[in-house]
C-alpha positions as CSV (number, residue, x, y, z in Angstrom):
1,X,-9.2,-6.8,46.0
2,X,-11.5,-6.6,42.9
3,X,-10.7,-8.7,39.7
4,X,-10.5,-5.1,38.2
5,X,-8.2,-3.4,40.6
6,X,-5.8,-6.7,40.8
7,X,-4.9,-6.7,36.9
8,X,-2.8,-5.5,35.6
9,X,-2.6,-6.7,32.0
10,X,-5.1,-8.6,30.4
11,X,-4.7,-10.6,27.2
12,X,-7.6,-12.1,25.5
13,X,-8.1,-14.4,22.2
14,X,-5.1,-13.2,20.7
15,X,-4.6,-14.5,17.2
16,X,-1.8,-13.8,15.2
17,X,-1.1,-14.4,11.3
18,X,1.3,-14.3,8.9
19,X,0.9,-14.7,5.2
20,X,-2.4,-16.2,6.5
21,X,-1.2,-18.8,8.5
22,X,-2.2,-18.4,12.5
23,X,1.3,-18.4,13.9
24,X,-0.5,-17.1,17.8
25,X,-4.2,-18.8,17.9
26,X,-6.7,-17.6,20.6
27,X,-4.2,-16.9,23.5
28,X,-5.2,-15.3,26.6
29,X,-3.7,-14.7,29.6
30,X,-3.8,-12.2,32.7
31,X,-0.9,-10.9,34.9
32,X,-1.7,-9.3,38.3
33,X,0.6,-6.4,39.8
34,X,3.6,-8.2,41.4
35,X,3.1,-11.3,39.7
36,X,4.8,-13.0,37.6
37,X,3.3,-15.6,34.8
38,X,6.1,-17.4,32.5
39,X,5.4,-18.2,29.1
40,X,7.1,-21.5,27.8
41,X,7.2,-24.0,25.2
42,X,10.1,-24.5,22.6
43,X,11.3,-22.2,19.9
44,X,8.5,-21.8,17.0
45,X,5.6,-22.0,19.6
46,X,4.8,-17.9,19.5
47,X,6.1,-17.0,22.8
48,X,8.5,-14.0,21.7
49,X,5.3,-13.2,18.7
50,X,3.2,-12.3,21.9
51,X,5.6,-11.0,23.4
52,X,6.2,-8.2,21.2
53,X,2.5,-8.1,20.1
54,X,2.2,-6.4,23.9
55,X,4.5,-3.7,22.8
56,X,3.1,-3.0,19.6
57,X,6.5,-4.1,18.1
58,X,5.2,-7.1,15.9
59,X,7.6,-7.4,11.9
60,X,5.5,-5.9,8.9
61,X,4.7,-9.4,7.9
62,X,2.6,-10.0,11.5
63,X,-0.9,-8.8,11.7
64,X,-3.3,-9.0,15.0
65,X,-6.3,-10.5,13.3
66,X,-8.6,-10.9,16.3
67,X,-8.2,-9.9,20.4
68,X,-7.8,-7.4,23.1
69,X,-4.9,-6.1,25.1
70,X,-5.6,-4.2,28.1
71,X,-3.0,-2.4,30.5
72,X,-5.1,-1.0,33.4
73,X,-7.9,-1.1,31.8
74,X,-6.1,1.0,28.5
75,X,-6.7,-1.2,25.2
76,X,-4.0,-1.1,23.9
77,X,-4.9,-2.8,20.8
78,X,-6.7,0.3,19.5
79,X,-4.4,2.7,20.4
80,X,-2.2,4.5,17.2
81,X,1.6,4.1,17.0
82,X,1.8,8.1,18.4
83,X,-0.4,6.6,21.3
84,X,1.5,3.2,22.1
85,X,4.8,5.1,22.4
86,X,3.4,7.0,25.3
87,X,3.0,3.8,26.7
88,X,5.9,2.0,25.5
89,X,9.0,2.3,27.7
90,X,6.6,4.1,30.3
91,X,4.2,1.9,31.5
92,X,5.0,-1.3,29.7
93,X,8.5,-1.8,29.5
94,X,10.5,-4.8,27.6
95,X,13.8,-6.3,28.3
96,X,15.0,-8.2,25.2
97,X,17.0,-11.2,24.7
98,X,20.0,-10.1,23.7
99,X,21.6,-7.2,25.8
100,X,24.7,-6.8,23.9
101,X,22.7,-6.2,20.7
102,X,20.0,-4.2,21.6
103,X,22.0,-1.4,23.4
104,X,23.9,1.1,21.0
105,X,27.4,1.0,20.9
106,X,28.3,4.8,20.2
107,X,25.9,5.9,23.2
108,X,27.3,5.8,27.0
109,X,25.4,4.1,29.4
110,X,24.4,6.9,31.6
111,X,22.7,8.4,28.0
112,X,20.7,5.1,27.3
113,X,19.6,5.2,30.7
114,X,18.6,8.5,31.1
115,X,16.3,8.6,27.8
116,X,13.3,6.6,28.4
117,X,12.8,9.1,31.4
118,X,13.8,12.4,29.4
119,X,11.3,11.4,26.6
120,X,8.2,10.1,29.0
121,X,8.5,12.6,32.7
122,X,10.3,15.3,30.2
123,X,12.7,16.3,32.5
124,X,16.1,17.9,32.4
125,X,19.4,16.2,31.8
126,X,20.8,16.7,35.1
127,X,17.9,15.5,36.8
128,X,17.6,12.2,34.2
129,X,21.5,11.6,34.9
130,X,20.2,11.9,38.3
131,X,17.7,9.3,38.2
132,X,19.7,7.0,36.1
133,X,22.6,7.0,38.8
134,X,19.7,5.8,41.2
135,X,18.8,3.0,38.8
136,X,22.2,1.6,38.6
137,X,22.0,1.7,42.4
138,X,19.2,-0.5,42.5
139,X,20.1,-3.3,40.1
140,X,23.4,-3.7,41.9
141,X,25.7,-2.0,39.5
142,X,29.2,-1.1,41.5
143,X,30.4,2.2,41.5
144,X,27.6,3.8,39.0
145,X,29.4,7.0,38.8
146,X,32.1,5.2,36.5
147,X,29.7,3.0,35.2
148,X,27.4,5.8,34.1
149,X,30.6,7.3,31.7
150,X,31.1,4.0,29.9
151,X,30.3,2.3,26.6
152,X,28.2,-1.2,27.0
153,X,31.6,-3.0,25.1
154,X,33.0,-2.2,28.4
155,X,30.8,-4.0,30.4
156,X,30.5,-7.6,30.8
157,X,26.9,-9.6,29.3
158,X,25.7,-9.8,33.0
159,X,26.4,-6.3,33.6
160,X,24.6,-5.4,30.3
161,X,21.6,-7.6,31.2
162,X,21.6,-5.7,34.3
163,X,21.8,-2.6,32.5
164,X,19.0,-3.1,30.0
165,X,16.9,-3.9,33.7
166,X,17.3,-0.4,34.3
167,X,16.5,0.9,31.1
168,X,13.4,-1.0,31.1
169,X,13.0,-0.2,34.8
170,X,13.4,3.9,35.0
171,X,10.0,4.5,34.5
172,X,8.5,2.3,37.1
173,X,6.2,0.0,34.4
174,X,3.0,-1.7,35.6
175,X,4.4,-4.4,33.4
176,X,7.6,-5.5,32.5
177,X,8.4,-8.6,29.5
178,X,11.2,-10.4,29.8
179,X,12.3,-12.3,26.8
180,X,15.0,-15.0,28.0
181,X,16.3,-12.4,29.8
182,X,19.1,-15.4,31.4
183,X,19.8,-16.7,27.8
184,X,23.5,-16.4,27.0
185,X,24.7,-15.8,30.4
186,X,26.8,-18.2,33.2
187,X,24.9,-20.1,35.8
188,X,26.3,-17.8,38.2
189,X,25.0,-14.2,37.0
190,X,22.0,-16.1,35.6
191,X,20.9,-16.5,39.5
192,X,22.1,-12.6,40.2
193,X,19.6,-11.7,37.4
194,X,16.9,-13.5,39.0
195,X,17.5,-12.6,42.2
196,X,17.2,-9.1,41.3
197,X,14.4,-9.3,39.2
198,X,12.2,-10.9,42.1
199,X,13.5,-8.5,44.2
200,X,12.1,-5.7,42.1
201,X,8.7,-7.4,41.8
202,X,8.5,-7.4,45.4
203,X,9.6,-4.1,45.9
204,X,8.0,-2.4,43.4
205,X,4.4,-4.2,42.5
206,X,5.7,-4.9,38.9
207,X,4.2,-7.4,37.1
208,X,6.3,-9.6,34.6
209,X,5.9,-11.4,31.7
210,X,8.8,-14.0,31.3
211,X,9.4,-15.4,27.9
212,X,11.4,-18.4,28.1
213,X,12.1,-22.3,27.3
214,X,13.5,-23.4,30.6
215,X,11.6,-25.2,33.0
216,X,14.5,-24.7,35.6
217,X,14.2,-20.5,35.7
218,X,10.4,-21.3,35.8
219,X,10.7,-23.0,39.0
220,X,13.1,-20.7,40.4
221,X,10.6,-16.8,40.1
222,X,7.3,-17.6,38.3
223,X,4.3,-17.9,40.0
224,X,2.3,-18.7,37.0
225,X,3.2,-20.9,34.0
226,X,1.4,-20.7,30.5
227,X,2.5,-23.5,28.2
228,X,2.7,-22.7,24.6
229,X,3.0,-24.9,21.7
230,X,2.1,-24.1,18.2
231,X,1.0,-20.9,19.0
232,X,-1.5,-21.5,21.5
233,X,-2.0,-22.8,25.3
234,X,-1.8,-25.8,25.7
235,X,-1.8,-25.6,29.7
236,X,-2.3,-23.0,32.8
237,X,-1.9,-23.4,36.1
238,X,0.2,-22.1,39.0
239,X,3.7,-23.3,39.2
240,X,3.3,-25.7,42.0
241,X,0.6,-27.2,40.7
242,X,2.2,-27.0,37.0
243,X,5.3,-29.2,38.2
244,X,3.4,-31.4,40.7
245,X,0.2,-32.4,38.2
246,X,0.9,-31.5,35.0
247,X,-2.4,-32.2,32.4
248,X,-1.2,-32.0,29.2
249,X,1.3,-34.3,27.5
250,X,3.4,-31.7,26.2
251,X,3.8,-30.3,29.5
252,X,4.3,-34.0,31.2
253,X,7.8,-34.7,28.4
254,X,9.0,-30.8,28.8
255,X,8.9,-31.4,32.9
256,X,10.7,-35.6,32.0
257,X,12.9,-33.7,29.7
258,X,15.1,-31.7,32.4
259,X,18.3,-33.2,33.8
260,X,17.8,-34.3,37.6
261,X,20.3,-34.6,40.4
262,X,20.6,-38.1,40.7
263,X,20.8,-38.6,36.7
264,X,23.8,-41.2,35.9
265,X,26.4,-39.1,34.4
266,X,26.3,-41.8,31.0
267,X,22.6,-41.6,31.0
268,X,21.2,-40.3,27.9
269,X,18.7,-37.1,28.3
270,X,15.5,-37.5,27.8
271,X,14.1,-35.9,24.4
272,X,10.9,-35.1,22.4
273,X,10.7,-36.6,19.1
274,X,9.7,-34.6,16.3
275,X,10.0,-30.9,16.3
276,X,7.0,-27.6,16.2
277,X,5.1,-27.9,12.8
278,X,5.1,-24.8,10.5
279,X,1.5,-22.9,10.9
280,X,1.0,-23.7,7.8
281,X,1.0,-27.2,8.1
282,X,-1.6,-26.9,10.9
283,X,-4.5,-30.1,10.7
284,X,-7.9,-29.4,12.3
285,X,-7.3,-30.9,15.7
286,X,-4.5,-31.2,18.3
287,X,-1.5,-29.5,17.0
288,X,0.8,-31.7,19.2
289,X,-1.1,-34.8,17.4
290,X,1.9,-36.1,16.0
291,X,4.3,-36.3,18.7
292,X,2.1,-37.3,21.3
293,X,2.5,-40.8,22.6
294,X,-1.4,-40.8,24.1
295,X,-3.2,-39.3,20.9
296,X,-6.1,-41.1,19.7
297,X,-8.2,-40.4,16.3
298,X,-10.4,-37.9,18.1
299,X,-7.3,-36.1,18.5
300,X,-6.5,-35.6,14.9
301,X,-9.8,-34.7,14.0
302,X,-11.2,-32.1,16.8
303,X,-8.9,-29.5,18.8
304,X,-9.8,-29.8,22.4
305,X,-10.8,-27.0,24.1
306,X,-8.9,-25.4,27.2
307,X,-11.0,-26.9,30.0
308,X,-10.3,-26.7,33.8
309,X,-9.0,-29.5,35.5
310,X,-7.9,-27.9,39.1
311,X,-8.8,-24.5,40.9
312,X,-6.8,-22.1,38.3
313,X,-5.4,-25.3,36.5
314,X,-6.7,-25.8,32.8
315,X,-4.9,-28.2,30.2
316,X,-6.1,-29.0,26.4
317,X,-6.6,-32.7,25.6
318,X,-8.8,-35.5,25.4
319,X,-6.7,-38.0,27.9
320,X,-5.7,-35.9,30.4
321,X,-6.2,-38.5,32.8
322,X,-3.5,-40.5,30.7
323,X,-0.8,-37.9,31.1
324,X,0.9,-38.9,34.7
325,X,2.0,-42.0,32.8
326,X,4.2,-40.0,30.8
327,X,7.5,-39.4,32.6
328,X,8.1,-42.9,32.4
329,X,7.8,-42.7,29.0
330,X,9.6,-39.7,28.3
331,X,12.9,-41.3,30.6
């Protein structure tokens, strides 16, 4: 299969500011169908900005200064409002991170269903019932029939997660983001909602975008893993490969950072100092310079450039080969 043919959304040198300040710098990134490629890093790196940049649902106070995003080929990037919401909810499809706020309360679940297919295949309301029926089906809603009648303050969050799925789903999107689409939820329905989502991938070719910050629901459905801090990539490479060899420092204390199995209960967890910097508070070189325990000056001075280390493996810093060192450190 042909580079051309096998993606399915292509982002390149995305760069994002507000109020001047480059909150997403030079990001780029390429899912194929069926795929799916995580985006982590902590809160403040510009995950959920890129996120919604896809969409075309960036604040007032965020402007794409420099880029391309293509769906199919379709740049989407010079495409007018009118134009993205043919595209929006059709062919690239969102789930956000909070189900219970982002459905509406005074509309049943059978009507929030049933619009994004009204609206894009302009079909009936029998036939959109229809279909929405069939998508409750699918994401493993019991008895849909009821469920299609009720209120979302009826249902429980992992029913509403599922339920903003099929919402996001109806159309059959070449894409689908998921923004922590697991936050707020048990350990137990967490797994359900990844289970179905890889099922759905597999199923239906959809290619996913998965915003999130842990490393543990990475492991468990991503095939790809993109690691963002201060708005840009810091590191790229397969999952495997990610979690086996990781080449950036940042990467290295996230992985040292989760809990393992044989942790002592008393032990203390292991932490990053420091915290994101503002973009506006951005030096000229390494924006994880200060709370790197392997910077050197050239580090503070020149921003290294995203090289490759390993076949589809690339990392961004000057002492990659001091970064296996790391987990010690990190413990």
């Amino acid at each position: 299969m042909s580079e051309a043919i096998a993606l399915a959304l292509v982002v390149e040198n995305l760069t994002i500011d507000i109020d001047g300040a480059s909150v997403v710098d030079g990001v780029s990134f390429a899912v194929e169908a069926g795929e799916v490629m995580a985006l982590v890093g902590e809160s403040g790196c510009g995950k959920s900005l890129t996120a919604f940049a896809l969409l075309g649902l960036l604040p007032d106070v965020a402007t794409i200064v420099e880029g391309r995003i293509t769906l199919d080929g379709l740049d989407l990037s010079s495409l007018s409002e009118r134009e993205m919401q043919r595209v929006r909810g059709n062919r690239l499809s969102i789930i956000f991170q909070e189900p219970t706020a982002s459905l509406d309360p005074l509309a049943t679940v059978g009507a929030q269903i049933a619009e994004a297919y009204t609206v894009h295949h302009g079909v009936g309301r029998s036939l959109a019932r229809a279909k929405a029926r069939d998508m409750l089906v699918a994401v493993g809603i019991p008895d849909p029939d009821r469920r299609l009648t009720q209120f979302p303050f009826e249902l429980s969050g992992g029913m509403c997660q599922r339920i903003m799925i099929a919402i996001a789903l109806i159309c059959a999107p070449r894409v689908l983001v998921a923004d922590e689409p697991t936050t707020a939820l048990d350990v137990t329905i967490q797994a359900q909602i990844l289970d179905l989502m890889k099922r759905l991938v597999a199923e239906r070719g959809t290619g996913i975008v998965l915003i999130t910050h842990d490393m543990g629901v990475v492991a468990t459905i991503a095939d790809r893993v993109a690691v963002m801090y201060a708005g840009r990539i810091a590191e790229i490479a397969p999952v495997e490969e990610l979690f086996a060899r990781p080449s950036h420092p940042y990467t290295a204390l996230l992985l040292a950072s989760v809990p393992g199995r044989d942790q002592p209960p008393k032990q203390p967890l292991a932490t990053i100092d420091g915290q994101v910097p503002a973009a506006d508070r951005l030096g000229e070189g390494c924006r994880f310079v200060d709370r790197c325990p392997v910077a050197g000056d050239r580090c503070r001075s020149e921003a290294p450039p995203l090289v490759e280390c390993a076949p589809g493996h690339r990392a961004a810093c000057w002492h990659r080969d001091r970064v296996a060192g790391l987990a010690g450190i990190a413990a």
